[in-house]
C-alpha positions as CSV (number, residue, x, y, z in Angstrom):
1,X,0.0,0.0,0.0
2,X,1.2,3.6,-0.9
3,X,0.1,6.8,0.9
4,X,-0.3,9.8,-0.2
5,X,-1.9,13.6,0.9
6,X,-5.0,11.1,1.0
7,X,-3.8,9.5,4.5
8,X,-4.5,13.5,6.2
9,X,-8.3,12.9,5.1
10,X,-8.1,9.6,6.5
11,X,-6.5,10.8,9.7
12,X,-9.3,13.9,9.9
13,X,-12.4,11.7,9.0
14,X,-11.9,8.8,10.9
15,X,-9.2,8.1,13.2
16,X,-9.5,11.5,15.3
17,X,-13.4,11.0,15.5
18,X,-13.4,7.3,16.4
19,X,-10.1,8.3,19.2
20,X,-12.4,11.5,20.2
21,X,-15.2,9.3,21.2
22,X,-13.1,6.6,23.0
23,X,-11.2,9.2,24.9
24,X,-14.9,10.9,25.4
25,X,-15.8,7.5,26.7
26,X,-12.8,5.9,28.2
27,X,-11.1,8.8,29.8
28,X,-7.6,8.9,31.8
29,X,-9.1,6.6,34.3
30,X,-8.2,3.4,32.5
31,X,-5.4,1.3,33.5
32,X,-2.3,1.8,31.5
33,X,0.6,-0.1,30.7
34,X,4.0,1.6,29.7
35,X,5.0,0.0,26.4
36,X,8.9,0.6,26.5
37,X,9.3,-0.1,30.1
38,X,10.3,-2.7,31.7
39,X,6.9,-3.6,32.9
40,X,4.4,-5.8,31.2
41,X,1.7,-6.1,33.1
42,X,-1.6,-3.7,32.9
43,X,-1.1,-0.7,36.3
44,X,-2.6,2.0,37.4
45,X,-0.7,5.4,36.9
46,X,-0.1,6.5,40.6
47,X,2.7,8.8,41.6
48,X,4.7,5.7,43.0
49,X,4.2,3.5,39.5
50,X,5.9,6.8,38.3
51,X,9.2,7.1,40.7
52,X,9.3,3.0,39.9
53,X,9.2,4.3,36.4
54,X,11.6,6.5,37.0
55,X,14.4,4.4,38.1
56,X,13.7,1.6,35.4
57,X,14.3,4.2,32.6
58,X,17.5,5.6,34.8
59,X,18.8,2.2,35.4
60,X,18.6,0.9,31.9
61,X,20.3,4.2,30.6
62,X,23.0,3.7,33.1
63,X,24.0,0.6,31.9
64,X,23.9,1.7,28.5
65,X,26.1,4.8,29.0
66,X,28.6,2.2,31.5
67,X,29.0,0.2,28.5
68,X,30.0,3.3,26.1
69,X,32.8,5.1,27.0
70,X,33.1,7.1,23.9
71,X,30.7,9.4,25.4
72,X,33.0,10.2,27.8
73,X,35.7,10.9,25.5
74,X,34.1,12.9,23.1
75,X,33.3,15.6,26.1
76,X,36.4,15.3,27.5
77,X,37.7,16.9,23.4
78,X,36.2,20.1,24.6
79,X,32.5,19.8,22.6
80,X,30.5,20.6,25.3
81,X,28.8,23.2,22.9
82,X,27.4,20.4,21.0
83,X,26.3,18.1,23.9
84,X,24.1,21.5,24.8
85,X,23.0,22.2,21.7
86,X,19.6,21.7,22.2
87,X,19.1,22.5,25.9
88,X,16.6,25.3,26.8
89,X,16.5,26.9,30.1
90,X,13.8,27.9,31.9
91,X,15.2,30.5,34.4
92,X,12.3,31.0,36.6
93,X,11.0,27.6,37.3
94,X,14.3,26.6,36.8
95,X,14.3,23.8,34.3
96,X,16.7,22.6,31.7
97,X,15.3,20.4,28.7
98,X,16.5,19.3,25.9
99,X,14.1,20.4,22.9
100,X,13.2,17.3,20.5
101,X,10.8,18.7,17.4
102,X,7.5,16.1,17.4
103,X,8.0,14.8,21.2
104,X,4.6,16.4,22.1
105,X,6.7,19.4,23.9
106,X,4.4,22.4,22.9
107,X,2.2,21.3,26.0
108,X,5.1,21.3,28.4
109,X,6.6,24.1,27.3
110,X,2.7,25.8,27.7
111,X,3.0,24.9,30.8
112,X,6.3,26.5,32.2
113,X,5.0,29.5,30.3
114,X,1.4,29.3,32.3
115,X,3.5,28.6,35.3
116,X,6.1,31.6,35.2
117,X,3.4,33.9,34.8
118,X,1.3,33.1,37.5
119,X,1.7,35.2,40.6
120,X,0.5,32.7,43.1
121,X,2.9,29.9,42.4
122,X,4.3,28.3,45.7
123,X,7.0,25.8,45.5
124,X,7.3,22.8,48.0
125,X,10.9,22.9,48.4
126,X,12.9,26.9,48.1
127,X,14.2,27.2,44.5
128,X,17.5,26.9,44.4
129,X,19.1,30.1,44.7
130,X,22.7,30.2,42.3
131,X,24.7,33.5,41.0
132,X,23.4,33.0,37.0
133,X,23.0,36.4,35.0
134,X,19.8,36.0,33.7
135,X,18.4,38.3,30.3
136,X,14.7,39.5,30.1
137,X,13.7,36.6,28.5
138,X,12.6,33.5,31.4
139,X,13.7,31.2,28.8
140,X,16.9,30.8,27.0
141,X,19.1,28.3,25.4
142,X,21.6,27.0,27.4
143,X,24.5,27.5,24.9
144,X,23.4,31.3,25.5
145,X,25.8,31.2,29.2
146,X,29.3,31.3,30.1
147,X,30.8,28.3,31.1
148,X,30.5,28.5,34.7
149,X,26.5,29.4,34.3
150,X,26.8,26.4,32.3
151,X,28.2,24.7,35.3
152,X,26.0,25.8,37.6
153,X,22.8,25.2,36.1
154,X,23.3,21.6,35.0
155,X,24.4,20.7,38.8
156,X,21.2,22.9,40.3
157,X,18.3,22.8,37.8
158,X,15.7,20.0,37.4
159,X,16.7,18.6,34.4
160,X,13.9,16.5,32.5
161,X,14.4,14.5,28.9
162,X,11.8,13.5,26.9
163,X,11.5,10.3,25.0
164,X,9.9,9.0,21.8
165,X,10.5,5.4,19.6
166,X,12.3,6.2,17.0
167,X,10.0,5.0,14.7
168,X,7.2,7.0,15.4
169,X,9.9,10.1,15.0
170,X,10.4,9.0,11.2
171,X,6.7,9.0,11.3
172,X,5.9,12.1,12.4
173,X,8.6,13.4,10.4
174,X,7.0,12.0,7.3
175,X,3.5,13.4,8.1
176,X,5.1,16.7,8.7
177,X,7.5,18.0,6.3
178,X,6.7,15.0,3.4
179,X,3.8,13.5,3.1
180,X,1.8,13.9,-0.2
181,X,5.0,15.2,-1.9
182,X,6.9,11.3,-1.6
183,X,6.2,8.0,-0.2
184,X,6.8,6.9,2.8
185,X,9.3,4.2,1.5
186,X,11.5,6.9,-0.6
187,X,11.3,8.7,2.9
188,X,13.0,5.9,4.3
189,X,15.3,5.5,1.5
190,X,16.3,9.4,1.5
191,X,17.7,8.7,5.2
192,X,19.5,5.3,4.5
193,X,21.0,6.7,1.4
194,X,22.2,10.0,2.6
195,X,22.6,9.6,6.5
196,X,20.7,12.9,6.9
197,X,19.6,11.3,10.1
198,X,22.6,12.5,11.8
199,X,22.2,16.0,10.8
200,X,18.3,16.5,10.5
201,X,16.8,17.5,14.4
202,X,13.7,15.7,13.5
203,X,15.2,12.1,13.2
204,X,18.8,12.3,15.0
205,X,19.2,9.8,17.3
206,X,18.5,10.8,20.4
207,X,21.3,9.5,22.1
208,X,23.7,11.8,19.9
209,X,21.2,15.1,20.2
210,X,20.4,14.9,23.9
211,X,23.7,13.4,25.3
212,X,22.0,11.3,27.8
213,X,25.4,9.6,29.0
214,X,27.0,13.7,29.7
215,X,24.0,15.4,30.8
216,X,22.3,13.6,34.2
217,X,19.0,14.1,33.5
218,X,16.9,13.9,36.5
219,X,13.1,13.1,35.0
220,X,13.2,11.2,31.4
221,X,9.4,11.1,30.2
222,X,7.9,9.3,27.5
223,X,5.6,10.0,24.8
224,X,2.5,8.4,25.3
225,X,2.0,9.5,28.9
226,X,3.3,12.8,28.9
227,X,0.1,14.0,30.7
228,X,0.2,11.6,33.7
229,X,3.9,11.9,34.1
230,X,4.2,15.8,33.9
231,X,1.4,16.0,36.4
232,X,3.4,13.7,38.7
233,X,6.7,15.2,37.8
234,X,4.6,18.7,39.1
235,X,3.3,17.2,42.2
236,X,7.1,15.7,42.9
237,X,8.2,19.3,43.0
238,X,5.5,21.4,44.6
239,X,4.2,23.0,41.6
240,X,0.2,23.5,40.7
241,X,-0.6,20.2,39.0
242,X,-4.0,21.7,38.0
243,X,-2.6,23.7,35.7
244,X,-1.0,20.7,33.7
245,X,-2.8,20.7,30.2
246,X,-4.0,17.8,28.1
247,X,-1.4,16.4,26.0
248,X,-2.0,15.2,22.3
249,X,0.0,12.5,22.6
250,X,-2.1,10.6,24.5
251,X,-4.9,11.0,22.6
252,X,-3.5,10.0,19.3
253,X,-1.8,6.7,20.9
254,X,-4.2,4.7,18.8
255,X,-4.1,7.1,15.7
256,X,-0.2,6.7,15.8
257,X,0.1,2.8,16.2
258,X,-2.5,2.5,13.7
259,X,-0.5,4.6,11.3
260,X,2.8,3.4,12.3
261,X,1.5,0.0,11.3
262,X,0.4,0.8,8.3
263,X,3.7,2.7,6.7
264,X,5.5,0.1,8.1
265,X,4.0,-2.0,6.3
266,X,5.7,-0.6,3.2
267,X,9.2,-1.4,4.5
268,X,11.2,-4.3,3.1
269,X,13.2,-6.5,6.4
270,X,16.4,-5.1,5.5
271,X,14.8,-1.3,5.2
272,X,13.6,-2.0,8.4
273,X,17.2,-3.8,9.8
274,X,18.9,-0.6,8.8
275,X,16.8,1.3,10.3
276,X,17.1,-0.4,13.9
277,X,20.4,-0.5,13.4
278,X,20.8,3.8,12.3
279,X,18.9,3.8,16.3
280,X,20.5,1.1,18.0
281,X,21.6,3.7,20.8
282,X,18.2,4.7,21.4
283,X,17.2,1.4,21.7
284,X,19.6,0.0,24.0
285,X,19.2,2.8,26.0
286,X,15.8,3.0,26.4
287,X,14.0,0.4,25.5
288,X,10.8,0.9,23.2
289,X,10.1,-2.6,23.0
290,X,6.8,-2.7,21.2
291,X,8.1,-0.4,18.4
292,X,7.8,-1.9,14.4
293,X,11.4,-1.4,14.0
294,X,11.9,-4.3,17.0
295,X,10.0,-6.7,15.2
């Protein structure tokens, strides 16, 4: 099967009404299970199921970054503008992320824009109060500081990454920027052919664009749950969780592995071996075991 422009009408017509009326009907309240975890059975989405989370993801990224030293040798050549690249700083809430195009981020970043703005925030635990010269803007990127703001904002900010398979990144990248003008399968063959994975944002590994092994980040969040977990991660730090907004991401959970499915479905095996082995960091590093490219 090819797609073409046609898939959008598709998409419009009948997956976002049919998702509309399960989420309608289903709501948040259902139990969920965390494909790309290391958990398998069906769990409700408490604040503890999300510190267990927590330390899965951390521990399996660990071990990945123990077993690759060149990480470590690559910062230590003096590219530490490249390894923060990426990283935006919230000043007031003080946050550092590291901003991934199609990760579902427009709500989060909403949110620390909601959040710096309101009057009556109250924070749990006293911000932490470091010697950074801050411009007028709240947030910045964090190749924007001198070295030792640098310094001083990796080791006191909340640090959070955010997570996506790398499939549903070539996806999304498709959909936005290609679809209707080539198929998905010369989409696929552009990137093997030309390796403009490793320069393109949308479809870098992220392994290589957020630096995962260098930067210790302390919250890594997944798409597909974005809501639950940013409203925990909130909570965790004594921010207004009522103010979290509803994330798209999962509401088009279905829409996505329906679609997923179906472009890869136009991948030969070996498209789909090169592939997983273009991401093979991301996926020894965190997981995303129910993703087409693991199949």
């Amino acid at each position: 099967m090819r797609f073409s422009s046609r898939i959008i009408i598709i998409l419009a017509c009948i997956g976002t009404m049919s998702l509309f009326c399960w989420w309608l009907h289903a709501g948040p309240s259902l139990p969920l299970q965390a494909p790309g975890d290391p958990l398998k059975t069906n769990f409700t989405f408490t604040v503890d199921t999300f510190l267990h989370v927590q330390q899965l993801r951390k521990k399996k990224l660990r071990s990945f970054c123990r077993s690759h030293t060149e990480f470590q040798e690559f910062l230590s050549q003096d590219n530490l503008q490249q390894v923060i690249l990426h990283m935006m700083v919230n000043t007031k809430l003080e946050f550092v992320y590291c901003w991934v195009p199609a990760l579902g981020m427009d709500s989060w970043e909403q949110l620390l824009h909601t959040l710096a703005e309101s009057r009556h925030l109250t924070m749990r635990k006293p911000v932490n109060s470091i010697s950074v010269p801050l411009s007028a803007l709240p947030v910045n990127y964090l190749r924007d500081f001198n070295a030792t703001s640098i310094a001083m904002i990796l080791r006191s900010y909340t640090k959070v990454l955010f997570i996506k398979d790398p499939f549903q990144r070539l996806v999304t990248a498709y959909m936005q920027r290609f679809a209707g003008e080539i198929t998905f399968n010369d989409f696929i063959q552009m990137i093997l052919r030309t390796k403009s994975r490793e320069v393109d944002v949308l479809w870098k590994p992220l392994v290589s664009l957020c630096w995962p092994c260098l930067v210790n980040y302390d919250y890594i969040l997944k798409y597909g749950f974005l809501g639950q977990e940013v409203h925990h991660l909130m909570g965790r730090l004594g921010m207004p969780t009522d103010l979290v907004p509803e994330f798209a991401d999962a509401q088009f959970k279905w829409t996505d592995s329906w679609l997923g499915k179906q472009l890869a479905s136009e991948l030969s095996s070996e498209q789909k071996k090169q592939l997983h082995k273009a991401f093979l960091w991301d996926f020894a590093a965190f997981g995303f075991p129910d993703s087409q490219l693991q199949n």
